[in-house]
Residue, then its C-alpha position, 0 to 999 in steps of 0.5 A: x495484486x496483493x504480491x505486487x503490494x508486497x513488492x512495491x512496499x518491500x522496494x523490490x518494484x519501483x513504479x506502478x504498471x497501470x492505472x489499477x496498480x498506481x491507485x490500488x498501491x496508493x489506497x494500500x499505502x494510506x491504510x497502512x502507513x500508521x502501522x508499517x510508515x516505511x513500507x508505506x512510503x515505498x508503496x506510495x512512491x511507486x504510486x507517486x512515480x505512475x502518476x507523474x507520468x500519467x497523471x490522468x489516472x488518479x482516481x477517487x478512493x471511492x471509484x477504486x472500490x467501485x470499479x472493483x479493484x479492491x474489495x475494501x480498505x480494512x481488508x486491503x488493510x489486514x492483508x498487508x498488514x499480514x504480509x508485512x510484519x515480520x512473523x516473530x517480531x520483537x517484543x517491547x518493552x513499554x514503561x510506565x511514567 
């Protein structure tokens, strides 16, 4: 599930191919959009695509973990977090005012 995340976030997957995916890709897509905003949007619109179609399968945060789809936002969170920033990111700069 965390490589179909990776896919969805990067734009390599545009649509969710199940209940589970569409729900897992929105949560995943929550959690990080503060820290990766644009691999978020591609995340959630692979959700949003899923879920104009079956609309139905829109599911409560809560009932995702329940269910077992996920073992919990912070990991979900840390996982995606690491598969996404690149590995030798640039540093900046930040200056004081």
């Amino acid at each position: 599930m965390l490589d179909r995340c990776v896919a969805a976030a990067h734009g390599d997957l545009l649509v969710a191919g199940n209940q589970r995916e569409a729900n897992v890709f929105r949560l995943g897509a929550m959690v990080i959009q503060s820290r990766l905003p644009a691999e978020s949007a591609k995340l959630m619109a692979a959700s949003d695509r899923h879920f104009l179609k079956h609309p139905g399968d829109l599911v409560p945060a809560a009932d995702v973990v329940h269910n077992g789809w996920l073992f919990g936002l912070p990991p979900l969170r840390d996982m995606l977090t690491a598969r996404l920033r690149p590995q030798n990111p640039v540093p900046v700069m930040l200056q004081r005012r």
